[in-house]
C-alpha positions in Angstrom: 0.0 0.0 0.0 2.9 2.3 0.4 4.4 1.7 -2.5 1.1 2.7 -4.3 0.9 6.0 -2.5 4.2 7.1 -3.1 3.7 6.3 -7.0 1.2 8.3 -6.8 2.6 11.3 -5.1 5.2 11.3 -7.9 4.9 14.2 -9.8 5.1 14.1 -13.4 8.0 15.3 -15.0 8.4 17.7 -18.1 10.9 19.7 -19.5 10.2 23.5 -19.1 9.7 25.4 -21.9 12.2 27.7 -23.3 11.9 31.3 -22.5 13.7 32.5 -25.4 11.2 29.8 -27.6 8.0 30.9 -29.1 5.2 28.6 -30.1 4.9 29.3 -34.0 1.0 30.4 -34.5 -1.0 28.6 -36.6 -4.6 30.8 -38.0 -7.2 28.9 -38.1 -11.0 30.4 -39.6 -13.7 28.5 -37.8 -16.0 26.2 -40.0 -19.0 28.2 -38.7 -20.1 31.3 -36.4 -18.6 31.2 -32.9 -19.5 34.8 -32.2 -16.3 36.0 -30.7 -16.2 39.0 -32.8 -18.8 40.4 -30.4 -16.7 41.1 -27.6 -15.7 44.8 -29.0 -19.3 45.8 -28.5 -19.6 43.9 -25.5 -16.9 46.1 -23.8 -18.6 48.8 -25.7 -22.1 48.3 -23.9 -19.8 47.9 -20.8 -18.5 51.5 -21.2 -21.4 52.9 -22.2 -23.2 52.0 -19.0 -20.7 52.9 -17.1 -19.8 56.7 -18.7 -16.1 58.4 -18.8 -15.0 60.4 -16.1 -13.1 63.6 -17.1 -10.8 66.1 -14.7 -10.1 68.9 -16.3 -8.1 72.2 -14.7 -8.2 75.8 -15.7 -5.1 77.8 -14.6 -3.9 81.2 -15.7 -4.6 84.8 -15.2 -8.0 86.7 -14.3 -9.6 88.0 -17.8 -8.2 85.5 -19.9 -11.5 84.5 -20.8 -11.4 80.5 -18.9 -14.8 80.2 -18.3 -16.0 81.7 -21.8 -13.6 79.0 -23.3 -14.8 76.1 -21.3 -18.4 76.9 -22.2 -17.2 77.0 -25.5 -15.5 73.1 -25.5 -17.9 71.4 -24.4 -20.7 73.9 -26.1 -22.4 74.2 -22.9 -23.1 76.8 -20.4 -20.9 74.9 -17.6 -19.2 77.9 -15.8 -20.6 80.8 -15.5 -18.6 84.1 -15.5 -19.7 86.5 -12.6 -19.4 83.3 -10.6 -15.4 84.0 -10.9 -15.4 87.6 -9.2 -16.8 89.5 -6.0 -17.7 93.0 -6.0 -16.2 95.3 -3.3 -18.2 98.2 -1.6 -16.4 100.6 -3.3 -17.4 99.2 -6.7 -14.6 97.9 -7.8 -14.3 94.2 -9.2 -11.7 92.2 -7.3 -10.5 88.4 -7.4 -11.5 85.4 -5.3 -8.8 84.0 -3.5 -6.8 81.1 -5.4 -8.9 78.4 -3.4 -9.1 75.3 -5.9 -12.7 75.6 -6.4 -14.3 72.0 -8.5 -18.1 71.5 -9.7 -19.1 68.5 -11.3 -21.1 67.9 -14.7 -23.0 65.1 -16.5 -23.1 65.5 -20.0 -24.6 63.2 -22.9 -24.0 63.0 -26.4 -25.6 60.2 -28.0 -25.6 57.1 -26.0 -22.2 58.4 -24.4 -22.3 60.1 -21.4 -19.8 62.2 -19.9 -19.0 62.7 -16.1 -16.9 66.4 -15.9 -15.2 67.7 -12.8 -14.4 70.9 -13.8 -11.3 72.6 -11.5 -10.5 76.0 -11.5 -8.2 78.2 -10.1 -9.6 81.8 -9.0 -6.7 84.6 -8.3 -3.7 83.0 -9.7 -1.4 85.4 -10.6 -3.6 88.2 -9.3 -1.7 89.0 -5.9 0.5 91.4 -5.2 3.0 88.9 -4.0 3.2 85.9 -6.7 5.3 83.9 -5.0 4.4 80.1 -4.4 1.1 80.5 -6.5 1.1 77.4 -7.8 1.5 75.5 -4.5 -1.8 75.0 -4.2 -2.7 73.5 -7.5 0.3 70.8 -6.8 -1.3 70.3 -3.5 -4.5 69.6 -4.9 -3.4 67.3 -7.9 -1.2 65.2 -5.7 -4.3 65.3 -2.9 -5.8 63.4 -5.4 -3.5 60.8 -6.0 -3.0 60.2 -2.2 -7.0 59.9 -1.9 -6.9 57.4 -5.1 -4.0 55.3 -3.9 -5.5 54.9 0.1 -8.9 53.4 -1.7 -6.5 51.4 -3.8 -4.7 49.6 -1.3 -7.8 49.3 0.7 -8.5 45.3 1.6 -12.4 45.7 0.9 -11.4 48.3 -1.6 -14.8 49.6 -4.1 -14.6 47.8 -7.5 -15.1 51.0 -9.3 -13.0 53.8 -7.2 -14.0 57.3 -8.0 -11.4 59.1 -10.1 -10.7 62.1 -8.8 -7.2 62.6 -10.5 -6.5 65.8 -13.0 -6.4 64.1 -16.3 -5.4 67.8 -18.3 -4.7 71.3 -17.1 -5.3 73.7 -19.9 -2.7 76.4 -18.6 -3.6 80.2 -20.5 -1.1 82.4 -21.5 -1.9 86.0 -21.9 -1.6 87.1 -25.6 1.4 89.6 -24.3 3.6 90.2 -27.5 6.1 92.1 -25.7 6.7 89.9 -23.0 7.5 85.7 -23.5 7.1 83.5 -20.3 6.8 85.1 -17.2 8.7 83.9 -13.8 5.8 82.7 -12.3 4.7 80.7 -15.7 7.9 78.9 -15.8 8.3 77.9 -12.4 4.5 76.8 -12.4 4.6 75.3 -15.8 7.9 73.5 -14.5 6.2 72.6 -11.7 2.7 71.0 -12.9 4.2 68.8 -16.0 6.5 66.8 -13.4 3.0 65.5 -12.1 0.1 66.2 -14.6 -0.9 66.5 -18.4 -0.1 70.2 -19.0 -1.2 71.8 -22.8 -0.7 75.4 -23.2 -3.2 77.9 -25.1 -3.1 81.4 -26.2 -5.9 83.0 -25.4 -7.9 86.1 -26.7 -5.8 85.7 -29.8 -8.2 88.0 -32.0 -6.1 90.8 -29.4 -3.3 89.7 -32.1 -2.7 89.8 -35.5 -1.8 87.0 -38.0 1.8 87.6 -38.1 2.5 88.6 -34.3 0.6 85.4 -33.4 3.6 83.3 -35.6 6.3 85.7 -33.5 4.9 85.6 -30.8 4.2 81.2 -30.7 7.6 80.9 -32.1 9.3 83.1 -29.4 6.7 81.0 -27.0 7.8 77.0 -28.1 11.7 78.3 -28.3 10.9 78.9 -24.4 9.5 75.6 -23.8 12.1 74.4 -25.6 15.3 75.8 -23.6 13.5 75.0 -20.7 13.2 71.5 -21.5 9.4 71.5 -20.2 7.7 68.3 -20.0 4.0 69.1 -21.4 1.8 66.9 -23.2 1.8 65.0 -25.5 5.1 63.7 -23.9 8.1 63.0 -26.5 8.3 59.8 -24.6 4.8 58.8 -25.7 4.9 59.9 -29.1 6.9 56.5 -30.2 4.7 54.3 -27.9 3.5 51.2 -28.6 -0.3 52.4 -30.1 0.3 51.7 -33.9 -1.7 53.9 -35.8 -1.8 54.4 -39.3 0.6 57.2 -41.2 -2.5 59.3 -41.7 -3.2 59.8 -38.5 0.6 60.1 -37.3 0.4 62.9 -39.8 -2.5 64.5 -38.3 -1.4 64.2 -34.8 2.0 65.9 -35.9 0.2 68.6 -37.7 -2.0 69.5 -34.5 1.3 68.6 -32.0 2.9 71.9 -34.4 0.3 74.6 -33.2 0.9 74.1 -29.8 -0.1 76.5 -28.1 -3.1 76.8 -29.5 -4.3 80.2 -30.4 -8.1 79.8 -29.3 -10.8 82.9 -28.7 -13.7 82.0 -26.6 -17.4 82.4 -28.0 -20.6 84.6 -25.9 -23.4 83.5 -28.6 -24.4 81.5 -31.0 -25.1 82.8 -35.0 -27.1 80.7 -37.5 -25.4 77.7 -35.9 -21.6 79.1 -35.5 -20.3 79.9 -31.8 -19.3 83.4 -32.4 -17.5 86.1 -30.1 -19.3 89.8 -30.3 -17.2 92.6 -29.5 -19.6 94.7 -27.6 -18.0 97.4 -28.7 -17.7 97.6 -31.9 -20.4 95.1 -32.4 -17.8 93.0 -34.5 -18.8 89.4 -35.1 -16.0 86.3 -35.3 -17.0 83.1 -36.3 -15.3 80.9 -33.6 -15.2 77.8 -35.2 -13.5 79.1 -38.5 -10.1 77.6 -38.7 -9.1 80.9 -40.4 -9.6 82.6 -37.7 -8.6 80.9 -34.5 -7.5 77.4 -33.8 -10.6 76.4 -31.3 -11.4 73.9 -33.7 -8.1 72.2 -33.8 -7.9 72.6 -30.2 -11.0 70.8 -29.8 -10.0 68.0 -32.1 -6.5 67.4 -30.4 -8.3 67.3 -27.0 -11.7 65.6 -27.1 -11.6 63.7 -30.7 -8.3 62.7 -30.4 -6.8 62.3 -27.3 -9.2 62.6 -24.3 -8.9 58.8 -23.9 -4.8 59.1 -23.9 -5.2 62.0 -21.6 -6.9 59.5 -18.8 -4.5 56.8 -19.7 -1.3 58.6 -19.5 -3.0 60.2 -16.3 -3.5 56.4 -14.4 -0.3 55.0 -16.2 2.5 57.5 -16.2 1.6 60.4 -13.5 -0.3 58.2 -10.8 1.9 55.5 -11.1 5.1 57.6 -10.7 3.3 59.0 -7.1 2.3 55.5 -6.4 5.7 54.2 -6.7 7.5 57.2 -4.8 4.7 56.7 -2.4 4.7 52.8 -1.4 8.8 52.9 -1.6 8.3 55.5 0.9 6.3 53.3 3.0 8.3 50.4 2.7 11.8 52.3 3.9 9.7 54.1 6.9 8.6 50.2 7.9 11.8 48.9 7.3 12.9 51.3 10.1 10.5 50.7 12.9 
């Protein structure tokens, strides 16, 4: 009898494969429906149900028109402008303080719905003493991560965590032809690419003409590029492994070229076109006319082209850096108790 139990606690034995060897695949068409071709719009349905979350950040001086541009992007009236200034007794409009302030949207096209937490950034830039401004906004973004990553490593964690994270911060430049970068844009620039998806936008560019917009984006991308600023789409990402076809690559380059986009934010709507009304000289300017701002570029390069990647890099470059700063952290401060 113990003969026959230890034959048959004797494992079997087999050479392990080769790591270097790879099976050669053989394609086989099935000799009638299966229906596995259905899983794309299952995990379509799937997505569907469940909507996209989207972070988005505004930062950059009072009277850039942020608001006005937001409502524009997402052709809704999601911020609303007097909500971004107080009025003193003496009459005299004045900023909010720099509090991050965040309100959150549903919208639906289609079947597709969209979950928006829109963050702004009230008073930056707009004190006399500019120092540190953008110390909050890192506070926040990296808040964020740290309230992610606790629900992550959670035992009965939820099986849909509620993303919080800043996914893009649109950062406004003022349309200041004499003056390139300011200290406080470089430092907070410098500061908010090391952690989050940063693209940069001229606004009110109808303040500009056609050929001080080229001087003045030139003299603006030589910056960026002396300072060696990380902003999206990262070069490191460009080569990644998403193969897309040399059409698109083409496209993507084209729109990667204007950055930063020259954009001019719409107060109405003409005969279909979001237009911007000068009040003043009761001048009308079609928004959406490529020959006369980039909006519509702008809104291809973020939404139609790379809102997905902006999530994506979001969970798999910038949270995952915190996260692994963050639990190496942990692990040395254990190691010492």
């Amino acid at each position: 009898m113990s003969s026959s139990i230890e034959q048959t606690s004797v494992a079997p034995s087999y050479e392990p494969e080769s790591n270097n060897s790879t099976p050669a695949k053989e394609y086989i068409k099935p000799n009638s429906y299966v229906g596995f071709e259905t899983i794309t719009s299952q995990i379509e349905n799937k997505l569907i149900r469940k909507g996209f979350q989207f972070n988005i950040m505004c930062v950059g001086y009072s009277g850039l028109g942020k608001s006005t541009f937001i409502n524009t992007l997402f052709s809704s009236s999601l911020k609303n402008v007097a909500e971004d200034l107080e009025t003193s007794e003496a009459g005299y409009v004045i900023p909010k303080t720099t509090e991050i302030k965040t309100k959150a949207f549903d919208l639906k096209e289609g079947k597709v719905k969209l979950n928006i937490n829109l963050i702004d950034t009230p008073g930056f830039g707009d004190q006399i003493n500019n120092s540190k401004q953008w110390e909050p906004i890192v506070k926040h973004i990296k808040e964020q991560y740290s309230l992610y990553l606790r629900k992550e490593l959670t035992a009965n964690r939820e099986r849909k965590i509620k993303d919080t994270r800043v996914h893009c911060i649109l950062y406004f430049l003022p349309p200041n032809l004499t003056q390139g970068l300011t200290e406080l844009d470089i430092i907070t620039l410098k500061k908010l690419s090391e952690i989050s998806n940063v693209v940069p936008i001229i606004a009110k560019a109808d303040t500009l003409t056609t050929s001080e917009l080229q001087i003045y984006r030139k003299r603006i991308q030589k910056e960026f590029e002396l300072l060696n600023l990380n902003l999206y789409p990262h070069d490191d990402l460009l080569n990644s492994e998403d193969e897309l076809d040399e059409e698109t690559k083409e496209a993507e380059n084209e729109l990667i070229k204007l950055i930063p986009f020259a954009i001019i934010g719409s107060n109405g709507v003409l005969n279909n076109n979001k237009i911007r009304k000068n009040d003043k000289t009761n001048d009308v300017i079609n928004v959406e006319d490529p020959n006369v701002c980039e909006f519509v570029y702008l809104r291809e390069f973020l939404i139609r082209s790379k809102l997905q990647d902006l999530i994506e890099t979001t969970s798999y470059v910038h949270y995952e850096n915190f996260r692994a700063k963050q639990l190496i952290a942990l692990k040395e401060t254990s190691s010492k108790k």
